[in-house]
C-alpha positions as CSV (number, residue, x, y, z in Angstrom):
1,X,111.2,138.2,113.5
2,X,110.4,138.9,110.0
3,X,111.0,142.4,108.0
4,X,109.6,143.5,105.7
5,X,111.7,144.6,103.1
6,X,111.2,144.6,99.0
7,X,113.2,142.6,96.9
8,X,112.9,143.2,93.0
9,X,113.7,140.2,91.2
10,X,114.6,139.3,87.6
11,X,111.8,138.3,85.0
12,X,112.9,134.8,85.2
13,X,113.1,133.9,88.5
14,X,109.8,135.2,88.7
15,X,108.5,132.9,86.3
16,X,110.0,130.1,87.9
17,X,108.5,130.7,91.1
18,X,105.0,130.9,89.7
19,X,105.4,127.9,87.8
20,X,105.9,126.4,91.7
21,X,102.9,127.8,93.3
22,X,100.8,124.8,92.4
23,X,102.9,122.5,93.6
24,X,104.4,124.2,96.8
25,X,101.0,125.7,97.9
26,X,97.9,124.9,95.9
27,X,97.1,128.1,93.7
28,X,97.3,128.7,90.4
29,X,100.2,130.3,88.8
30,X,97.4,132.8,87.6
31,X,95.5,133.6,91.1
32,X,98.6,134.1,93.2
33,X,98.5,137.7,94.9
34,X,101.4,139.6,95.5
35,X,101.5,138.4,99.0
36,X,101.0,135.0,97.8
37,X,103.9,135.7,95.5
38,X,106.0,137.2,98.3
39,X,104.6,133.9,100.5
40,X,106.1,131.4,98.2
41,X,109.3,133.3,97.4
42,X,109.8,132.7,101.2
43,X,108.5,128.8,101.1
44,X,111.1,128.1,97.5
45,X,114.2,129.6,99.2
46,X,113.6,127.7,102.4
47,X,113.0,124.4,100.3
48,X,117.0,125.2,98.6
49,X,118.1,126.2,101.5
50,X,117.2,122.7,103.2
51,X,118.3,120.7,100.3
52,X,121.6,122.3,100.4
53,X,122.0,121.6,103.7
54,X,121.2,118.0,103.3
55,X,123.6,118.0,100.7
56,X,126.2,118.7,102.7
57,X,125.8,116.7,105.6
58,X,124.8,113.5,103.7
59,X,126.4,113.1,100.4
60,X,129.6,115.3,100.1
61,X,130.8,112.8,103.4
62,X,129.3,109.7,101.9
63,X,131.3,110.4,98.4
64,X,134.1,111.6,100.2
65,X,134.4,108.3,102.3
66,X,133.9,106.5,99.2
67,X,136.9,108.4,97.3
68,X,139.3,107.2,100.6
69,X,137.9,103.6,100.1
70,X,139.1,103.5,96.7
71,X,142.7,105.5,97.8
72,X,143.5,103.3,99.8
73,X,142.8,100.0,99.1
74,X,140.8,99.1,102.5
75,X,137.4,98.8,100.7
76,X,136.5,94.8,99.8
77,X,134.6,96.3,96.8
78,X,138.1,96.7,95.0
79,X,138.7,94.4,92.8
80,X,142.3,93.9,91.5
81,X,141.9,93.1,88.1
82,X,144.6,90.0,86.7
83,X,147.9,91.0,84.8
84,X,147.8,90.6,81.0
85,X,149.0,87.1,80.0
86,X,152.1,87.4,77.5
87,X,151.6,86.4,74.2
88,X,153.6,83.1,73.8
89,X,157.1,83.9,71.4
90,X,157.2,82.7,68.0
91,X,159.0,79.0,67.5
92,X,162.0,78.7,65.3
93,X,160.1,77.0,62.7
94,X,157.3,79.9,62.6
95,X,160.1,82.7,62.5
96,X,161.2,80.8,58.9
97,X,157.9,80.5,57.2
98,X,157.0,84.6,58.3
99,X,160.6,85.1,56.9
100,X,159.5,83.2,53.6
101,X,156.5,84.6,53.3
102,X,158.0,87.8,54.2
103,X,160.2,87.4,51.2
104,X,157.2,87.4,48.9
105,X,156.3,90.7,49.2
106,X,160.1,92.5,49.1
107,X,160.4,92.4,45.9
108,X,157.0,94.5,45.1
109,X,158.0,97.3,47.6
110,X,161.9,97.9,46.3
111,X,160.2,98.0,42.7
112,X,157.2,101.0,43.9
């Protein structure tokens, strides 16, 4: 059974929850009564209080399932992704003309 007991709360809060009224029960923020108020204080912390619970049965299992999936390896979603190829190595005949050309540019460095 319901008490009745005050509650002060911040400036802010407040705001918010008149900025709800409309949508949660069909008065203006500017015609709600302090029992209105008090009313839909009740209604918004209900409303978190079920989406919170949702959360946690539905997505926090759903994203932790997914997170084992990925761990380990079971899911078919995972796809192993191919090895880098390895560059092929430089011929003998290559590794002479990089040498020469190479060469070209020794000089310039030793004389900076």
């Amino acid at each position: 059974m319901a008490q009745n007991t005050r509650v002060r709360i911040e400036a802010d809060i407040e705001v918010y929850v008149r900025t709800q009224s409309e949508r949660v029960m069909g008065v203006p923020s500017q015609q709600l009564s302090a029992a209105e108020l008090t009313t839909l204080t009740n209604r918004i912390l209900y409303e978190h209080k079920l989406a919170q619970s949702m959360m946690r049965q539905e997505f926090i299992p759903r994203f932790l399932g997914w997170l084992k999936g990925l761990v380990s390896g079971d899911n078919s979603k995972v796809v192993t992704l191919p090895k880098a190829q390895q560059p092929a190595l430089v011929e003998a005949q290559d590794q002479d003309l990089i040498a020469d050309f190479a060469a070209q540019f020794e000089g310039d460095t030793n004389a900076a």
